[in-house]
C-alpha positions as CSV (number, residue, x, y, z in Angstrom):
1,X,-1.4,14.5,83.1
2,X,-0.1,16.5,85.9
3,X,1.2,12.7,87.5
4,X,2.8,11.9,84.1
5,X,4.4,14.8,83.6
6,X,6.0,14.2,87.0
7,X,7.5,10.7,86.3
8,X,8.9,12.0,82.9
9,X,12.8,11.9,82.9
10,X,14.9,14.0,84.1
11,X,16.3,17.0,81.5
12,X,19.3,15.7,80.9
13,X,18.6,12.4,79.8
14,X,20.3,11.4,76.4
15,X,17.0,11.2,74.7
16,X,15.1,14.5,76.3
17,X,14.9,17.6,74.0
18,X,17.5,19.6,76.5
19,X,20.0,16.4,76.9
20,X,23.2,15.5,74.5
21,X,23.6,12.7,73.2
22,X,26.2,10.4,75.0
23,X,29.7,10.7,74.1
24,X,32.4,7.5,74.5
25,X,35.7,8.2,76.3
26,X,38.5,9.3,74.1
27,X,40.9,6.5,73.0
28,X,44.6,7.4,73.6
29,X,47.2,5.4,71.4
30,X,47.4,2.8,73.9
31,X,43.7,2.4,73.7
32,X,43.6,2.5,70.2
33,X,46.5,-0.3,70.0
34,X,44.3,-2.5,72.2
35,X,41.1,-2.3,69.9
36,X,43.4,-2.7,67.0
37,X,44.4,-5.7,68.5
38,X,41.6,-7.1,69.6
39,X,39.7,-6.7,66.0
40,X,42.8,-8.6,65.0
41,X,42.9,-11.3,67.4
42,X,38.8,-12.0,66.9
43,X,37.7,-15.4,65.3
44,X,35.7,-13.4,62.8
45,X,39.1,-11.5,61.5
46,X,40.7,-14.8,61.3
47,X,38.3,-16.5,59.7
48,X,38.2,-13.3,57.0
49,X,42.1,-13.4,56.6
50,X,41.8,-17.3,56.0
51,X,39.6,-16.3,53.0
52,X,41.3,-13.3,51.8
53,X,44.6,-15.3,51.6
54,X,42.3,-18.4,49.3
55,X,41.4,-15.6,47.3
56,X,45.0,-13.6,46.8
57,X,46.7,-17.1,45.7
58,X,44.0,-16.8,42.4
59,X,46.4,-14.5,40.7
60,X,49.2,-17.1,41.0
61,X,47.2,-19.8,38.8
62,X,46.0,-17.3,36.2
63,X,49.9,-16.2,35.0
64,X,52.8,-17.7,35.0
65,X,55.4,-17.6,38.0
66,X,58.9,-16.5,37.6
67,X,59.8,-19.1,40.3
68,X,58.3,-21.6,38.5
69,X,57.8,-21.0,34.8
70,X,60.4,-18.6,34.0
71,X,60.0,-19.1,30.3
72,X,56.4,-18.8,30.4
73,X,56.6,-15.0,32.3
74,X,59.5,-14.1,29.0
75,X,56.4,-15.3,26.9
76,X,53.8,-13.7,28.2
77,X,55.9,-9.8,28.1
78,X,56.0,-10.8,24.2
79,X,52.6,-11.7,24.2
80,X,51.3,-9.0,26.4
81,X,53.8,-6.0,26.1
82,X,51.4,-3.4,27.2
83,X,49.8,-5.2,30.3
84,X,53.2,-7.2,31.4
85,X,54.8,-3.7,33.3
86,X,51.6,-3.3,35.1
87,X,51.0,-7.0,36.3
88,X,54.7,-7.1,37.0
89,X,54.4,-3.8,39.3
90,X,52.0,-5.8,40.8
91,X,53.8,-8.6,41.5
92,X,51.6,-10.6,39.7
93,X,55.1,-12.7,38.3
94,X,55.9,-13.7,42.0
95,X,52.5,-13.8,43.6
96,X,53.4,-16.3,46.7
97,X,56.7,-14.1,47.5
98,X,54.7,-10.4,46.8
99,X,54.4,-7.8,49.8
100,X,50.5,-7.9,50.0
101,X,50.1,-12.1,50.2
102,X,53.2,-12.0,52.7
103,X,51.3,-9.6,54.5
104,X,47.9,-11.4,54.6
105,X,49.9,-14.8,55.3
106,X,51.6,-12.9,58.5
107,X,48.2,-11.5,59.1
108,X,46.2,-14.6,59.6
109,X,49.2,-16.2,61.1
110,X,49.1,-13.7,64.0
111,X,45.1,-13.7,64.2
112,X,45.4,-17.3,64.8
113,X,47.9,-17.0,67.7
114,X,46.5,-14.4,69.6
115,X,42.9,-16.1,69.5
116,X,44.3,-19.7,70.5
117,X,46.8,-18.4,73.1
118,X,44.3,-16.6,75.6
119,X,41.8,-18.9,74.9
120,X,44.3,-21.9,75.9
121,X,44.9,-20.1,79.1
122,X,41.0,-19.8,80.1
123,X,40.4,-23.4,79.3
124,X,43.6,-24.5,81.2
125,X,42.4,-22.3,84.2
126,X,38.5,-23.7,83.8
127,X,40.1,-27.5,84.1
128,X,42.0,-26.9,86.9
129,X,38.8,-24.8,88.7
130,X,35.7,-27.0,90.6
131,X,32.5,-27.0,89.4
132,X,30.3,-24.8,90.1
133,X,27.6,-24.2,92.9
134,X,24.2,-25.9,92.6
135,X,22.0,-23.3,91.8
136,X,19.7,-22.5,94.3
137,X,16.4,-23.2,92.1
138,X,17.4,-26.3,89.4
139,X,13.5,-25.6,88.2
140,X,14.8,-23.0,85.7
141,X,17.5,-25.1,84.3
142,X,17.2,-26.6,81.0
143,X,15.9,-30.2,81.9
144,X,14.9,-30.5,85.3
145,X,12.9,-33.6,86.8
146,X,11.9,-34.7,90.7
147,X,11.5,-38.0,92.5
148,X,11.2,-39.8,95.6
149,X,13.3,-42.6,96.7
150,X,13.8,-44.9,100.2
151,X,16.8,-44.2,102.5
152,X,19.0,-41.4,103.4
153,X,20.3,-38.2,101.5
154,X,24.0,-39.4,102.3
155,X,23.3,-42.5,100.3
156,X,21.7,-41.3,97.5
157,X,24.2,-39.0,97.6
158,X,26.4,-41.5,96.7
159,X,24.9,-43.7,94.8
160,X,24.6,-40.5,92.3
161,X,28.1,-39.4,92.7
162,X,28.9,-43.2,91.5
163,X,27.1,-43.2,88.5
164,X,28.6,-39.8,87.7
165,X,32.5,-40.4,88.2
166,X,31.3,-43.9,86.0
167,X,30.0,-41.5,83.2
168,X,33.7,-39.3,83.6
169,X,31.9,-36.4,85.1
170,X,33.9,-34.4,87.2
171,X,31.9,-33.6,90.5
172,X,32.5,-31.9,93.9
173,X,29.4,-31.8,96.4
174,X,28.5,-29.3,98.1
175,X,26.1,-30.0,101.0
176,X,23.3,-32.0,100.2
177,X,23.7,-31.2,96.4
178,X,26.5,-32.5,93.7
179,X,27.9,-30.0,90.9
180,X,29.2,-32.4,88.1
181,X,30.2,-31.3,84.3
182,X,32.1,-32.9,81.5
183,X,32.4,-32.2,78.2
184,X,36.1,-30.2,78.4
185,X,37.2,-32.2,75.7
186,X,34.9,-30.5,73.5
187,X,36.9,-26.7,73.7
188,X,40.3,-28.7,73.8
189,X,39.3,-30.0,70.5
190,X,38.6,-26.7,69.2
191,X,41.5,-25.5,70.4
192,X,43.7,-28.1,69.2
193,X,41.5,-27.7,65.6
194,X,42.9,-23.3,65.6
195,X,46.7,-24.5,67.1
196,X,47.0,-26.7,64.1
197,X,46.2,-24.2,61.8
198,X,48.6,-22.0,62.8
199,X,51.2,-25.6,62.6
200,X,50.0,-26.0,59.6
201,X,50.9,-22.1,58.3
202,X,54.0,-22.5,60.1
203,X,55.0,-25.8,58.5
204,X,54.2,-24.5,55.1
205,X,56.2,-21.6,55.6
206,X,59.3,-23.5,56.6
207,X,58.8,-26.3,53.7
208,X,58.9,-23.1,51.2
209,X,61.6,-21.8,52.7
210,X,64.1,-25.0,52.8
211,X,62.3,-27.1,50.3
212,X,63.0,-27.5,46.3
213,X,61.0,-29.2,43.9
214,X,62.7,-29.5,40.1
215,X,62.2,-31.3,36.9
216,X,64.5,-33.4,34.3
217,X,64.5,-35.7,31.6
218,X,66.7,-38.3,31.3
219,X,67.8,-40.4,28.6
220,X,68.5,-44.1,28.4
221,X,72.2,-44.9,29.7
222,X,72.9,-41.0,31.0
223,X,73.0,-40.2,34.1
224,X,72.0,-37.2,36.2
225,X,73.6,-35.6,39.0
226,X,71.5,-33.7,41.9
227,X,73.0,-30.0,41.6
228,X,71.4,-26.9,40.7
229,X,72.5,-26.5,37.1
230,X,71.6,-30.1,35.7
231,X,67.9,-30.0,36.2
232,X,65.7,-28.4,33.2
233,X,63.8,-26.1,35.4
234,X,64.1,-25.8,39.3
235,X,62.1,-24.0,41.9
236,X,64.0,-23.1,45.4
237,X,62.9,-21.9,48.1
238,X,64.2,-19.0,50.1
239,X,67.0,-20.5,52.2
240,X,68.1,-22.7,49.7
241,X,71.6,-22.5,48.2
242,X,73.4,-24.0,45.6
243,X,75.3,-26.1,47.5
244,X,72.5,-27.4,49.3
245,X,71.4,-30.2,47.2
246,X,73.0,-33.6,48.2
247,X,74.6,-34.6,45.2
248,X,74.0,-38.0,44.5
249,X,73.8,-39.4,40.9
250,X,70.6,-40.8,39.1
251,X,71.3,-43.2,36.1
252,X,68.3,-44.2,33.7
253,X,69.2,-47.8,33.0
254,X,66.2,-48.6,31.0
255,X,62.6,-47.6,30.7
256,X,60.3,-50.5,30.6
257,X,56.3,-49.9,28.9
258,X,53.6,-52.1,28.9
259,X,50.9,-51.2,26.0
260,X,47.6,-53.3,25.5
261,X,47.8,-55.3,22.3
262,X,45.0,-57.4,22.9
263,X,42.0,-55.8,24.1
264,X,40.8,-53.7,20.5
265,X,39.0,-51.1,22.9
266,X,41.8,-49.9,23.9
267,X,44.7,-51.3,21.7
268,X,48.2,-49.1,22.4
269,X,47.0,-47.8,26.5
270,X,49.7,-47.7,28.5
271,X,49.1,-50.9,31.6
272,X,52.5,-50.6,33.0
273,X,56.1,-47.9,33.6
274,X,58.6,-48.9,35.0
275,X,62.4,-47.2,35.0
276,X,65.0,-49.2,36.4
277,X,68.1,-46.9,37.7
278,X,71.0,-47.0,39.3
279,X,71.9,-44.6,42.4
280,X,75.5,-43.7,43.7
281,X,75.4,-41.3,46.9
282,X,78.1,-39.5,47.5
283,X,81.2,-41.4,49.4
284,X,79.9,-44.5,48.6
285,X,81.8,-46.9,46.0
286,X,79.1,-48.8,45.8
287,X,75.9,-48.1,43.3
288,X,72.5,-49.0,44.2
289,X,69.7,-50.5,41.8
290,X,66.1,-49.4,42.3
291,X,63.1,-48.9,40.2
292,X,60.8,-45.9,40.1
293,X,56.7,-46.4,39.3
294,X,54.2,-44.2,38.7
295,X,52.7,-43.7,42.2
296,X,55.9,-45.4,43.6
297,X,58.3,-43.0,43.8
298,X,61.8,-43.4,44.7
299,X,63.1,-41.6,48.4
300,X,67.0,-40.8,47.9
301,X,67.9,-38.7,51.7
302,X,64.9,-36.8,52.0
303,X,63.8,-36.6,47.8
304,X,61.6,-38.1,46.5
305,X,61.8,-38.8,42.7
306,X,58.4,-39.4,40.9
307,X,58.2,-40.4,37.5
308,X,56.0,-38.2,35.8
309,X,56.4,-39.2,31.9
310,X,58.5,-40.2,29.0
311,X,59.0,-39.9,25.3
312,X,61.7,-40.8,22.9
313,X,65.0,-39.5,22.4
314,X,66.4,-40.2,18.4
315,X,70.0,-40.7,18.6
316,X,71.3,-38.4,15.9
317,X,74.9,-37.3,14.5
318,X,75.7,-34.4,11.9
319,X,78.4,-34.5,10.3
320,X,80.3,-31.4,7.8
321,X,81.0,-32.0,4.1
322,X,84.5,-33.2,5.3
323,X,83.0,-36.1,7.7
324,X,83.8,-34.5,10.9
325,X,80.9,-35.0,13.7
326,X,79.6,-31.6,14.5
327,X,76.6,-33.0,16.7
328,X,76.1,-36.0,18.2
329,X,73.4,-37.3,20.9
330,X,70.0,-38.0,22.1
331,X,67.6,-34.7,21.2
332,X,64.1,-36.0,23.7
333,X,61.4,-35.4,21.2
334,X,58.0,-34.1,22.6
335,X,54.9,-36.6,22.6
336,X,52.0,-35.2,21.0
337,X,49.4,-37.4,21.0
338,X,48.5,-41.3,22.9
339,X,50.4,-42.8,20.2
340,X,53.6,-40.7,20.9
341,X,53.8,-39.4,17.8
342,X,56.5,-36.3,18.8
343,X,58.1,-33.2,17.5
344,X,61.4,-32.1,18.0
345,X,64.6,-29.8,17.5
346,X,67.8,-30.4,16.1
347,X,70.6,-27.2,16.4
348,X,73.5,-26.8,15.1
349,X,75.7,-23.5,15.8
350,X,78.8,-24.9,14.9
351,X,81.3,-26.7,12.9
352,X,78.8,-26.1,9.2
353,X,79.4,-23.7,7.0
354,X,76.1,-22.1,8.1
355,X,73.9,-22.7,11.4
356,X,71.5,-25.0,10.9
357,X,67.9,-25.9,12.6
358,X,66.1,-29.0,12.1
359,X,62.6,-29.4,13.1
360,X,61.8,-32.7,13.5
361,X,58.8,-35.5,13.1
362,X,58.8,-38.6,14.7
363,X,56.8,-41.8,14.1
364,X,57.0,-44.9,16.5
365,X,55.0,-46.6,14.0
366,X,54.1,-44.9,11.0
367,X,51.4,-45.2,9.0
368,X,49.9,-43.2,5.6
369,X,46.5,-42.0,6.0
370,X,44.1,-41.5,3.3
371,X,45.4,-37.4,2.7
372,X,48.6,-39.3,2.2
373,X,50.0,-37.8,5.8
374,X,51.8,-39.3,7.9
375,X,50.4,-40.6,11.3
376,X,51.6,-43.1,14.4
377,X,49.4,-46.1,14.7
378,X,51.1,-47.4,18.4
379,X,53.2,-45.7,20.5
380,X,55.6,-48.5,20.6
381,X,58.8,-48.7,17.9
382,X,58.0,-51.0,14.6
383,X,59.8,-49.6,12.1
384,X,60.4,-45.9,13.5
385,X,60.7,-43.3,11.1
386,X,61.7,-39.5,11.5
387,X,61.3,-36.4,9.3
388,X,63.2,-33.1,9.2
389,X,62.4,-30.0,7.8
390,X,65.4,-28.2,7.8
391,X,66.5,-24.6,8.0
392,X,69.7,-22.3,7.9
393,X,70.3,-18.3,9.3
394,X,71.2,-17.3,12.9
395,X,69.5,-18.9,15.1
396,X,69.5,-16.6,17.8
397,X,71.8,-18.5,20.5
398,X,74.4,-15.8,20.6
399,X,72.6,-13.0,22.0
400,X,72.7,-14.2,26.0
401,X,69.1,-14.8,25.8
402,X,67.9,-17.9,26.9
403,X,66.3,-20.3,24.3
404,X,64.3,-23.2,24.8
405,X,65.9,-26.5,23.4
406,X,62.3,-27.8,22.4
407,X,61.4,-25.0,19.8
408,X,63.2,-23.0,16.8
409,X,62.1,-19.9,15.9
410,X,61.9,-19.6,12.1
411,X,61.3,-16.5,11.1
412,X,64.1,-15.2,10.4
413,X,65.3,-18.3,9.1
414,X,65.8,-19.9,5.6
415,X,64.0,-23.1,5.3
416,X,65.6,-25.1,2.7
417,X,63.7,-28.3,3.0
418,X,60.6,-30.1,3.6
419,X,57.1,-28.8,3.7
420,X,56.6,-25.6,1.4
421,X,60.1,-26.0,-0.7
422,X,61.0,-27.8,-3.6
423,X,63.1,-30.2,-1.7
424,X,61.7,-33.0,0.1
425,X,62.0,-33.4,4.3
426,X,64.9,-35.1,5.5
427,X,63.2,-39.1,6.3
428,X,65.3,-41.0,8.3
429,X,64.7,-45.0,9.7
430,X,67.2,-46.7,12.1
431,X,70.1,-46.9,11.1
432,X,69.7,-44.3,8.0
433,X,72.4,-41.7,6.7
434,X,71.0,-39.2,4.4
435,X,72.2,-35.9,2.8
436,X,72.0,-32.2,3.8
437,X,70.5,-30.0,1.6
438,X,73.1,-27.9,-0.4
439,X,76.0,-30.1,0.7
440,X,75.8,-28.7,4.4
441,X,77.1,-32.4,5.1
442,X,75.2,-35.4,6.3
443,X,72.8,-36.6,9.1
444,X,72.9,-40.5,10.5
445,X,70.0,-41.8,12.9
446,X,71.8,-43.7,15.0
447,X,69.0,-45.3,16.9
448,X,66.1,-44.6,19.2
449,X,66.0,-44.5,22.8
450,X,63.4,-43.4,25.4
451,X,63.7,-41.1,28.1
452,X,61.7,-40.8,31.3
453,X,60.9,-37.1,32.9
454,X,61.5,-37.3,36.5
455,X,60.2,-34.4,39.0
456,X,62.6,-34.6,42.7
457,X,60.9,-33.3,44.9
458,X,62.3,-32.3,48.7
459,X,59.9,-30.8,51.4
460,X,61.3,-31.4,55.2
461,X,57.8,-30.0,56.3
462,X,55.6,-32.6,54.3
463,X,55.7,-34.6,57.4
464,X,54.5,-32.1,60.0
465,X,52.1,-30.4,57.5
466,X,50.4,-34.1,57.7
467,X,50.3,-34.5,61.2
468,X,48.5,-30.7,61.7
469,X,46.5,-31.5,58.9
470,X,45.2,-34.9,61.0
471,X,45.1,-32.8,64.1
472,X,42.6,-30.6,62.3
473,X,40.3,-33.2,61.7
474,X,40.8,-34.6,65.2
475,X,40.3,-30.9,66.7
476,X,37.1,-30.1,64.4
477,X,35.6,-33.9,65.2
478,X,36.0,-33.7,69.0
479,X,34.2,-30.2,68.9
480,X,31.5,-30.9,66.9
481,X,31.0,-34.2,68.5
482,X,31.4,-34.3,71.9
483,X,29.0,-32.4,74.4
484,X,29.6,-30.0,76.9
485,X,26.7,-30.3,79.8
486,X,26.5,-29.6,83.8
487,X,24.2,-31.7,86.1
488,X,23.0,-31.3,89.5
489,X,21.6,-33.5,92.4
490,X,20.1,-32.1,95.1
491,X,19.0,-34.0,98.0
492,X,16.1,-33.4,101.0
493,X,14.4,-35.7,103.6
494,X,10.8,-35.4,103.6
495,X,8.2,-37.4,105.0
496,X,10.2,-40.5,105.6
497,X,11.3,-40.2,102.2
498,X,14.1,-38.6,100.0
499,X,13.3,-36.1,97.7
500,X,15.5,-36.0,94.6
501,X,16.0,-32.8,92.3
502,X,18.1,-33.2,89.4
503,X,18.7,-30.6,86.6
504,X,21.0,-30.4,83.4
505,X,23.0,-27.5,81.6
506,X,24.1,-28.1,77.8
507,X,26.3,-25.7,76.5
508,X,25.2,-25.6,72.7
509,X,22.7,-27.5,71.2
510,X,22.7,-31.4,73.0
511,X,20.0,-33.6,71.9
512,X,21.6,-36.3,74.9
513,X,20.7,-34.1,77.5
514,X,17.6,-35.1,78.1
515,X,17.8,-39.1,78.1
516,X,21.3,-38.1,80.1
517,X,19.3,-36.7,83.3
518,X,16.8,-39.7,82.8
519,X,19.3,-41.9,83.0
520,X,20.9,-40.6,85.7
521,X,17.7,-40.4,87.7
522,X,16.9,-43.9,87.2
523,X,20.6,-45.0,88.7
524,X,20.1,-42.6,91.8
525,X,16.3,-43.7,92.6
526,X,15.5,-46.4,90.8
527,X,11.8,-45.0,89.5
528,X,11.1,-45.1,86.2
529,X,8.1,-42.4,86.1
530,X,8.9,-38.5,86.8
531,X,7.6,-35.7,86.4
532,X,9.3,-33.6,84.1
533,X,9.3,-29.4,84.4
């Protein structure tokens, strides 16, 4: 006892009854800036921003985004009149331009930068430095093997520094031993895999900022011009101006669909679009015909136009009780089913002795079901037919709030015909002229045409964002995929005979390592057998 007591430790030890427990050193600012930075700059920070940032865009899928759906955020307060002030004070209306996903996006993009940077540096120094030493015992490695061979240690020497440089090792020799590693590619890969994250947040970033994506329908014969206010709804980004856009001029010459008439499976699918336009850029005298496909958009200096749908567009004129035209042109009407059977709205502010709102039906082919409603049968035109119920009151346009063309609010409005009345709708073939009620005048369906809706889209990152993106791959391929390993030779004279040690390193997990000393054995000595430690 008197012995143990002896070799007990001494009183102030941290863990003796007497001793305090140990106390760090005191972090100044500086010092507390430098751990700040280097929780930022970990892989595991990153890593958590990168998911953080996945989980912050949620909210920008779940309500609608004043840069994109402007009309759908004015909804949503009318829907939601309690909840909208708080989700707006969240930003929750401009998620992708809010203070706390900017902040995550700067976040990670700093994270990424200050991992890849210092870890570039290392690597570049590594590549540039010789191999290591052969250890002085290559028993403890990971695979080490021994064998005997005929001649002297200067030429097995180099027999084994040939079948290394063939392999792409890189190998420097230090006495009777060789030092040879490869496998550098792997962390360059890795590398290149985190730099190309950060190219591909920085890309993005700049496409937002100088890109704009918009969307507009376009009627048979009209054209459209490439500014601002001529598109039906148009998302900018943040250096974008008005007189940005390069204002060349789109004309829809005709709208071409294919339906299947034969097969009865699957009588009135769509097989084929095609719009056929005409493009004038600006200077030019000249136009230019092109067509536009689904799939095959059309590229106009740096745009890309897509074709995204189409519809038809009645051709409709209102005239007053004294025959003057008070309205006159192609209203699109919205598809609501395969066969395109489509509503639509007629307005009329002006120029009748009230304001008048026509909501409209229309039939490509009609057809009378059993109930005795009225139904399309193909989406193609045989024997068209449209139907307006028909209302009178103030529609609303002269408050300076905006109104969507493709709806009419009825409810404070008279409806003086069609479903629920004592008049009959307003039916209307090609070609038709028919009566208002109450001698408001008369309404003529000219014709139908169709219209195609057409999404140009401009984003002078797409390009870059596609290279990083195949960098990525590259990067995270070569890292998983190639091997980073060290071998060593070593060389001794004994008995008449040279004894050969060779050993191997893997950095990670490398199933080759083993047949990779094997095979380099074999080259140096020649001998099959060994015996393996």
């Amino acid at each position: 006892m008197s012995r143990s007591s002896e070799l007990a430790r001494p009183a102030d030890h941290y863990d003796s009854d007497g001793g305090d427990a140990p106390v760090g050193p005191r972090l100044g600012p500086v010092g507390w800036l430098r751990f700040g930075w280097r929780q930022l700059t970990s892989m595991r920070t990153a890593l958590l921003l990168l998911l953080l940032l996945a989980i912050a865009a949620v909210p920008g899928s779940l309500v609608p985004q004043r840069s994109s759906d402007p009309n759908g955020v004015a909804q949503y307060r009318v829907d939601h009149p309690d909840l909208f002030p708080i989700v707006d004070g969240l930003q929750g209306f401009d998620v992708y331009t809010s203070v706390w996903f900017s902040s995550i996006y700067l976040l990670l993009f700093v994270s990424l930068i200050g991992c890849v940077l210092p870890r570039t540096a290392h690597h570049w120094r590594a590549m540039r430095s010789r191999p290591p030493r052969t250890p002085a015992r290559l028993a403890r490695m990971e695979e080490h093997t021994e064998r005997e061979t005929a001649g002297t240690v200067a030429e097995v020497l180099e027999r084994a520094e040939g079948a290394l440089r063939r392999r792409r090792y890189r190998v420097q020799r230090y006495g009777d031993s060789l030092s040879a590693e490869r496998g550098y590619l792997r962390e360059t890969g890795n590398l290149v895999f985190h730099g190309s994250l950060v190219g591909i947040l920085v890309a993005v970033a700049v496409g937002g900022s100088l890109g704009y994506s918009g969307q507009k329908i376009v009627v048979e014969g009209e054209p459209f011009v490439n500014y601002v206010a001529g598109y039906d709804s148009f998302t900018r980004g943040r250096l974008v101006g008005d007189a940005s856009l390069d204002p060349y001029r789109l004309t829809l010459d005709s709208l071409d669909v294919v339906y299947e008439r034969d097969n009865p499976n699957a009588i009135g699918q769509a097989l084929d679009f095609t719009a056929s336009v005409t493009l004038r850029q600006p200077g030019e005298d000249d136009s230019t015909a092109a067509q536009i496909k689904v799939n095959e958009p059309l590229r106009i200096d740096g745009t890309d136009v897509y074709l995204l749908g189409n519809g038809y567009a009645p051709r409709i004129t209102v005239r007053s009780p004294e025959g003057e035209v008070v309205f006159s042109g192609a209203v699109p009407f919205l598809p609501q089913d395969g066969n395109l059977f489509s509503t639509g709205v007629v307005k009329v502010p002006d120029g009748l002795p009230e304001q008048l709102g026509m909501v409209g039906l229309f039939y490509p082919t009609p057809v009378t079901l059993e109930s005795g409603a009225l139904a399309s049968s193909f989406p193609d035109l045989t024997d068209p037919l449209l139907s307006f119920n028909v209302y009178t009151g103030d529609l609303g346009l002269d408050e300076g709030v905006p109104v969507s063309v493709y709806t009419l609010d009825t409810e404070e409005l008279t409806q003086i015909a069609g479903r629920g009345t004592d008049v009959d709708s307003v039916d209307l073939a090609a070609g038709d002229t028919a009566e208002l009620p109450d001698g408001l005048g008369t309404i003529t369906l000219d014709g139908v045409s169709r219209y195609a809706s057409f999404e140009i889209h401009s984003d002078p990152a797409r390009l870059w964002v596609l290279v990083f993106a195949v960098l990525v791959l590259a990067g995270l391929l070569t890292s998983l995929f190639i091997p980073r390993r060290r071998l060593w030779v070593k060389a001794a004279q004994v008995d008449g005979a040279v004894r050969v040690e060779l050993a191997g390193l893997a950095r990670g997990d490398d199933p080759g390592l083993v047949g990779a000393v094997g095979e380099l054995a074999e080259d140096v000595t020649g001998v099959r057998s060994a015996a393996t430690t």
